[in-house]
Biopython code that builds the backbone (N, CA, C, O; Angstrom):
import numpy as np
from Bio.PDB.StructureBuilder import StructureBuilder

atoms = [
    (1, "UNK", "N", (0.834, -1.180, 0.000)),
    (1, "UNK", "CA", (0.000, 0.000, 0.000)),
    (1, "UNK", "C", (0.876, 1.241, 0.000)),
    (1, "UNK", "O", (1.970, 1.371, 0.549)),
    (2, "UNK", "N", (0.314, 1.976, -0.593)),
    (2, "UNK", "CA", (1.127, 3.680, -0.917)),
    (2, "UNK", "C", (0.584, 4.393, 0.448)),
    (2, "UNK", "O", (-0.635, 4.415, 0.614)),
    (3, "UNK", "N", (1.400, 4.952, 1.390)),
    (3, "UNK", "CA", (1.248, 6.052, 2.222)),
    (3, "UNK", "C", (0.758, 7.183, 1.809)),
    (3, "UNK", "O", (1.174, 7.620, 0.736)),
    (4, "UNK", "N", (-0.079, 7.808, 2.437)),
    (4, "UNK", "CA", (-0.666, 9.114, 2.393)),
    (4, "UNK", "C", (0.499, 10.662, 2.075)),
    (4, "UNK", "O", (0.372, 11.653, 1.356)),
    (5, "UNK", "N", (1.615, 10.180, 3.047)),
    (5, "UNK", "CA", (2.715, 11.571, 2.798)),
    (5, "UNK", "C", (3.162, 10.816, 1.355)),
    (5, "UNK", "O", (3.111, 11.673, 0.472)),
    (6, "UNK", "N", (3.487, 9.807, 0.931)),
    (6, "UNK", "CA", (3.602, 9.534, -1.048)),
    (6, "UNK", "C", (2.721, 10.490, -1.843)),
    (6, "UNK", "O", (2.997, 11.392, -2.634)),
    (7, "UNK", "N", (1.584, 10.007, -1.383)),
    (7, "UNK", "CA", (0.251, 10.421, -2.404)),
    (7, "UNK", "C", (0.544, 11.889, -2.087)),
    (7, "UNK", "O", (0.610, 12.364, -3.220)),
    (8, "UNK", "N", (0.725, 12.731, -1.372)),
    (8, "UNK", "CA", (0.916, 14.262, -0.685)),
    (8, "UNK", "C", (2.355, 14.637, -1.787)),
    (8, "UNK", "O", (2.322, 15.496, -2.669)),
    (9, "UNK", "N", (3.259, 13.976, -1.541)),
    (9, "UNK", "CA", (4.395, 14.439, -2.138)),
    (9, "UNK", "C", (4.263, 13.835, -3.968)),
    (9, "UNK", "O", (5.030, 14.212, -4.854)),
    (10, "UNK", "N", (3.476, 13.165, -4.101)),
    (10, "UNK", "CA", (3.106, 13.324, -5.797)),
    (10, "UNK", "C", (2.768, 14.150, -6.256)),
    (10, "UNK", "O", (3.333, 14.774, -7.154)),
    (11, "UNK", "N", (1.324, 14.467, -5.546)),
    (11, "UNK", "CA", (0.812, 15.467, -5.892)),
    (11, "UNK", "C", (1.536, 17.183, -5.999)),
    (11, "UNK", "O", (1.696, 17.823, -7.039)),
    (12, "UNK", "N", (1.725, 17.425, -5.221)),
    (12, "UNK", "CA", (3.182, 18.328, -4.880)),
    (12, "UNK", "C", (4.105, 18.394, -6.002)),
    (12, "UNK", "O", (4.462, 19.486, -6.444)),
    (13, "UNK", "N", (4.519, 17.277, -6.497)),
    (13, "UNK", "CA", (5.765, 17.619, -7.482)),
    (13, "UNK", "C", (4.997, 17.163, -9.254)),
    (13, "UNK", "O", (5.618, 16.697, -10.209)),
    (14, "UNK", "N", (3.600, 17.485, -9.187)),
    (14, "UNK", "CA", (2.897, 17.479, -10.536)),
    (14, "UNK", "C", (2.630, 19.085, -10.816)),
    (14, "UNK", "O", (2.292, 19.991, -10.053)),
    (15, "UNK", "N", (2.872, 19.064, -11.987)),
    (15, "UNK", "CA", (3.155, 19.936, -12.726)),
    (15, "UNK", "C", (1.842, 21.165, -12.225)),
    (15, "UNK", "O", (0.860, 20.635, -11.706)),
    (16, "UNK", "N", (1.794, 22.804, -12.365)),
    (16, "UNK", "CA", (0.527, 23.159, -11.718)),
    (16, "UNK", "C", (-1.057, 22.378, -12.138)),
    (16, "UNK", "O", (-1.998, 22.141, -11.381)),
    (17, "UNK", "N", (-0.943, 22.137, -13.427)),
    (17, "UNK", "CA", (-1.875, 21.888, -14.537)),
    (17, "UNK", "C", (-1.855, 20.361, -14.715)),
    (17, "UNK", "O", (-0.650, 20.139, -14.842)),
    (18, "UNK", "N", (-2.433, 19.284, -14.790)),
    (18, "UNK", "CA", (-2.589, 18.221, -14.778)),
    (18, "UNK", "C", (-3.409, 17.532, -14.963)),
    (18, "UNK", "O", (-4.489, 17.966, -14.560)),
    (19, "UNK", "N", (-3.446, 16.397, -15.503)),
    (19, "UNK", "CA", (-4.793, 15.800, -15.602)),
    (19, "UNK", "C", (-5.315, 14.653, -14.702)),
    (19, "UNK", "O", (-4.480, 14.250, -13.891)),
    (20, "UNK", "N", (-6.342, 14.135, -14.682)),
    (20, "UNK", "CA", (-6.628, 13.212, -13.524)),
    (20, "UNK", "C", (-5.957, 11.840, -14.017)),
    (20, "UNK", "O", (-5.611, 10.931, -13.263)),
    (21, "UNK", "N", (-5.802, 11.851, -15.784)),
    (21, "UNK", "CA", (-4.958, 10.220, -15.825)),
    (21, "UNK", "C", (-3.202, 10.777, -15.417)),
    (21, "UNK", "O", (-2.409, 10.254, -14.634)),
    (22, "UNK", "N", (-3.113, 11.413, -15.867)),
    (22, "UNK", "CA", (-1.601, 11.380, -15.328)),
    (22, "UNK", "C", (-1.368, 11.392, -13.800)),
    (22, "UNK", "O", (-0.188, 11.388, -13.450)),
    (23, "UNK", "N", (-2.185, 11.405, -12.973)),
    (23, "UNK", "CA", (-2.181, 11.583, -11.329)),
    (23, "UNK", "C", (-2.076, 10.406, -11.217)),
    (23, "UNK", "O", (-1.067, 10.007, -10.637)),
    (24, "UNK", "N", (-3.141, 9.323, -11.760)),
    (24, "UNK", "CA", (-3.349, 8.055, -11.428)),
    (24, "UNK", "C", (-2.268, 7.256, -12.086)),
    (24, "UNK", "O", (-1.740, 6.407, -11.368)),
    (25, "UNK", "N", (-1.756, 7.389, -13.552)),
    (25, "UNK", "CA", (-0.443, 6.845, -13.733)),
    (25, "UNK", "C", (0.358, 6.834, -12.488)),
    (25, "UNK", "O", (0.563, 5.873, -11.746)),
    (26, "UNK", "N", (0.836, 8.218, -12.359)),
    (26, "UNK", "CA", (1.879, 8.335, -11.204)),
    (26, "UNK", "C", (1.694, 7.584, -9.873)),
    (26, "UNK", "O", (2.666, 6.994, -9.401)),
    (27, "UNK", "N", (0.751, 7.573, -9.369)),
    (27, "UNK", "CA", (0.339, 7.044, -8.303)),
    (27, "UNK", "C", (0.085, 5.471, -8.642)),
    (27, "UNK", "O", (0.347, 4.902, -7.582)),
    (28, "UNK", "N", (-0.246, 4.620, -9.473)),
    (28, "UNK", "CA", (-0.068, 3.777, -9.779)),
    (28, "UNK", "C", (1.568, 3.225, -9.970)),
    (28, "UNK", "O", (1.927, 2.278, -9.271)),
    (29, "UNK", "N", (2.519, 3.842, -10.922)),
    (29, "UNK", "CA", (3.622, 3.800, -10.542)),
    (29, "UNK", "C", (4.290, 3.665, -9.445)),
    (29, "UNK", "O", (5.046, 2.698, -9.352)),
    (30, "UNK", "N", (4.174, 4.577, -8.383)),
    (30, "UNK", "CA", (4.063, 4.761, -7.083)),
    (30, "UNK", "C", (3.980, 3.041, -6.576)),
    (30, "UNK", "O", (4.858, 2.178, -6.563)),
    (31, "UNK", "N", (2.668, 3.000, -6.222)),
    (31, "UNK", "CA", (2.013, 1.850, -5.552)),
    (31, "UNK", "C", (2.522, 0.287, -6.052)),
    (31, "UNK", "O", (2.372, -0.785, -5.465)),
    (32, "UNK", "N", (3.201, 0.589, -7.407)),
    (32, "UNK", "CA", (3.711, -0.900, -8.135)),
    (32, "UNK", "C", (5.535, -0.434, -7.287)),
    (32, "UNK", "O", (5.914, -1.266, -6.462)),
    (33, "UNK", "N", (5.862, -0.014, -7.371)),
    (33, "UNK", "CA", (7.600, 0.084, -6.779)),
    (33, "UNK", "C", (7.349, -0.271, -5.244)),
    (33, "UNK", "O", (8.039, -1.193, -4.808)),
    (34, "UNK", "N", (6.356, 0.405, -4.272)),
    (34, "UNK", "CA", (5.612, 0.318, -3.353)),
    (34, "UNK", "C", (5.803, -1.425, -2.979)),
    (34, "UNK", "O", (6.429, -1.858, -2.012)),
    (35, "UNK", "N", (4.982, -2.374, -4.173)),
    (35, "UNK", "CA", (4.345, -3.652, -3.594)),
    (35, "UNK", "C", (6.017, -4.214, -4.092)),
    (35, "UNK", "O", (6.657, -4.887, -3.283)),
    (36, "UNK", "N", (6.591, -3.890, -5.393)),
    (36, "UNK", "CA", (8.198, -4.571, -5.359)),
    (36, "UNK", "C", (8.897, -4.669, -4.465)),
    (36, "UNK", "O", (9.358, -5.760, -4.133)),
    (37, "UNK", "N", (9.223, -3.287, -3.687)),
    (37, "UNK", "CA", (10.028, -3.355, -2.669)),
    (37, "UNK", "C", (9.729, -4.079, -1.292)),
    (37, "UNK", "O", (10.574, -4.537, -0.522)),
    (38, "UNK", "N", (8.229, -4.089, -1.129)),
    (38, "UNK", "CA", (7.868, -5.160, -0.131)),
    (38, "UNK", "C", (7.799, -6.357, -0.644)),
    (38, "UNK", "O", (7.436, -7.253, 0.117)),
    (39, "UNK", "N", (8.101, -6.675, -1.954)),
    (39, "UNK", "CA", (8.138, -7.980, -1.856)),
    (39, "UNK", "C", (9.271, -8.653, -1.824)),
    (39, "UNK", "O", (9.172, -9.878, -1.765)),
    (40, "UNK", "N", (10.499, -8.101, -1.850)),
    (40, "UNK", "CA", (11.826, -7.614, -2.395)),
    (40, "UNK", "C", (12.593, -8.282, -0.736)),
    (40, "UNK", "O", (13.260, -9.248, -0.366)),
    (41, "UNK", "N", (11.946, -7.000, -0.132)),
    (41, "UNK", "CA", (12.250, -7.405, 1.318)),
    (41, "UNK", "C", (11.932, -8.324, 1.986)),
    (41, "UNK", "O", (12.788, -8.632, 2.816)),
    (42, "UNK", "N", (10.796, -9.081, 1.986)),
    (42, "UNK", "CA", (10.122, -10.268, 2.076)),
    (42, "UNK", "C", (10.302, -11.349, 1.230)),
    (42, "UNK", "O", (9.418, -12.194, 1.092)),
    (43, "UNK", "N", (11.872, -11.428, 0.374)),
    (43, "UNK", "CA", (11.930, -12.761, 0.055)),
    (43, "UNK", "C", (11.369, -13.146, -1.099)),
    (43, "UNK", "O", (11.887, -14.101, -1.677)),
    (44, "UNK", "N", (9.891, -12.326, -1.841)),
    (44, "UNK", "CA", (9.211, -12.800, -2.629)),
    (44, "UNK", "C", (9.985, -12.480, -3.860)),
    (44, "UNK", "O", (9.423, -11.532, -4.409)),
    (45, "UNK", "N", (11.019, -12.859, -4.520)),
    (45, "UNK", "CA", (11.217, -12.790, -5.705)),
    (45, "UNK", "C", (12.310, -14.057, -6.692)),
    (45, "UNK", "O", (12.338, -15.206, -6.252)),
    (46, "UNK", "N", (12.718, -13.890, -7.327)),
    (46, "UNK", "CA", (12.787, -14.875, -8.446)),
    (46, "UNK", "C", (14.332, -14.662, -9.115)),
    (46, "UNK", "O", (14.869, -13.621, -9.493)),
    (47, "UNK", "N", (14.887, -16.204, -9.111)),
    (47, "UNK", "CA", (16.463, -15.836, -9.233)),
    (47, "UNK", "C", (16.061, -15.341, -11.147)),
    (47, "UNK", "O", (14.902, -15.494, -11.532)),
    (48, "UNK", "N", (17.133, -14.789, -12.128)),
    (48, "UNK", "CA", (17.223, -14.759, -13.493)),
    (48, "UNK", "C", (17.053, -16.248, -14.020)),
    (48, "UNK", "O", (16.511, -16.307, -15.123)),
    (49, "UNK", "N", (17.357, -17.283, -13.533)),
    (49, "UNK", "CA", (17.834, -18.149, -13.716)),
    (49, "UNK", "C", (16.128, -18.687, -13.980)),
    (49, "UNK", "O", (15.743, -19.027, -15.099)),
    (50, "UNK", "N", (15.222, -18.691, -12.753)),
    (50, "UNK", "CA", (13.660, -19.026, -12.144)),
    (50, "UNK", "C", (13.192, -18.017, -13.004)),
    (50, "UNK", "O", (11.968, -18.134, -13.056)),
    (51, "UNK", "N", (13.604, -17.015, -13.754)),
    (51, "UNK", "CA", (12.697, -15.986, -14.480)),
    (51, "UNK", "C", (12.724, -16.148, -15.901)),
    (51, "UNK", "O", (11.736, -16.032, -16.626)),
    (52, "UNK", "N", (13.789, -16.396, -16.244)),
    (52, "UNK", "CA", (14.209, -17.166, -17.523)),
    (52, "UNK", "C", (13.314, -18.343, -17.932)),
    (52, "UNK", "O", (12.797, -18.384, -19.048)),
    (53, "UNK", "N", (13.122, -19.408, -16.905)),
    (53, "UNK", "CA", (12.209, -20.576, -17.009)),
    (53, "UNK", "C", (10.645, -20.272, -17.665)),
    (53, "UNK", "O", (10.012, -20.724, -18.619)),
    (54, "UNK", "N", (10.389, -19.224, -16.577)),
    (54, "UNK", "CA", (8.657, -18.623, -16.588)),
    (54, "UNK", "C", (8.550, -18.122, -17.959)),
    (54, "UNK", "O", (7.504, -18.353, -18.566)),
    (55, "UNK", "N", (9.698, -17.323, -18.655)),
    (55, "UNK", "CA", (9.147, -16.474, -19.911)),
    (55, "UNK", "C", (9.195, -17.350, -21.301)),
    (55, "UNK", "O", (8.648, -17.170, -22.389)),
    (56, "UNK", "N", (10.248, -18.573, -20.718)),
    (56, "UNK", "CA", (9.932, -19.565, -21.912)),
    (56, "UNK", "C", (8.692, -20.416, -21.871)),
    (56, "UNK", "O", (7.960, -20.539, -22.854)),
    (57, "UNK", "N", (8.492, -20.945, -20.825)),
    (57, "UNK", "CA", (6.881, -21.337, -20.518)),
    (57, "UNK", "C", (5.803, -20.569, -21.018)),
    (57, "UNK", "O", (4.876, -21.017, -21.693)),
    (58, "UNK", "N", (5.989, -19.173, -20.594)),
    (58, "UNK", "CA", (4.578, -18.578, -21.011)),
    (58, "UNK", "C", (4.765, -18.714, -22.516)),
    (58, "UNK", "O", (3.785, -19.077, -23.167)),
    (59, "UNK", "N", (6.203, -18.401, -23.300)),
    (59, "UNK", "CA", (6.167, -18.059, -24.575)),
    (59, "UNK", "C", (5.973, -19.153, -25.898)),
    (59, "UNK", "O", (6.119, -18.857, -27.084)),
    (60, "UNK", "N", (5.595, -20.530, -25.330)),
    (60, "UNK", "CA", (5.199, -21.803, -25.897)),
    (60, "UNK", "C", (3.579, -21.189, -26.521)),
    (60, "UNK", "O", (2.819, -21.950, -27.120)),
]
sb = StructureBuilder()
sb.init_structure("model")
sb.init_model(0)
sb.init_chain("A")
sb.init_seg("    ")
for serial, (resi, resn, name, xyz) in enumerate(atoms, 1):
    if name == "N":
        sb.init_residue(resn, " ", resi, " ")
    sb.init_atom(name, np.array(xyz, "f"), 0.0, 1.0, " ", f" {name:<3s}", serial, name[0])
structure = sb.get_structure()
């Protein structure tokens, strides 16, 4: 989950003029680096080696 001072300091460094999809890009951006890094820290991720496997699988 994205913190409230994130969502505060996005908003903040968007341009004066903006639109509501580019807020939600950003903040979406945001919230995906957000769930990486907790998953990152928690172990949840995948050697090159285990990632390599998955993209030939899917790509059959």
């Amino acid at each position: 989950m994205i913190s409230r001072e994130k969502v505060i300091e996005a908003v903040k460094n968007m341009p004066q003029e903006f639109s509501i999809d580019d807020l939600m890009d950003k903040l979406l951006l945001l919230n995906k680096i957000e769930i990486g890094l907790y998953q990152s820290k928690n172990g949840e991720t995948f050697t090159t080696e285990e990632a390599k496997k998955m993209i030939e699988e899917w790509s059959k």
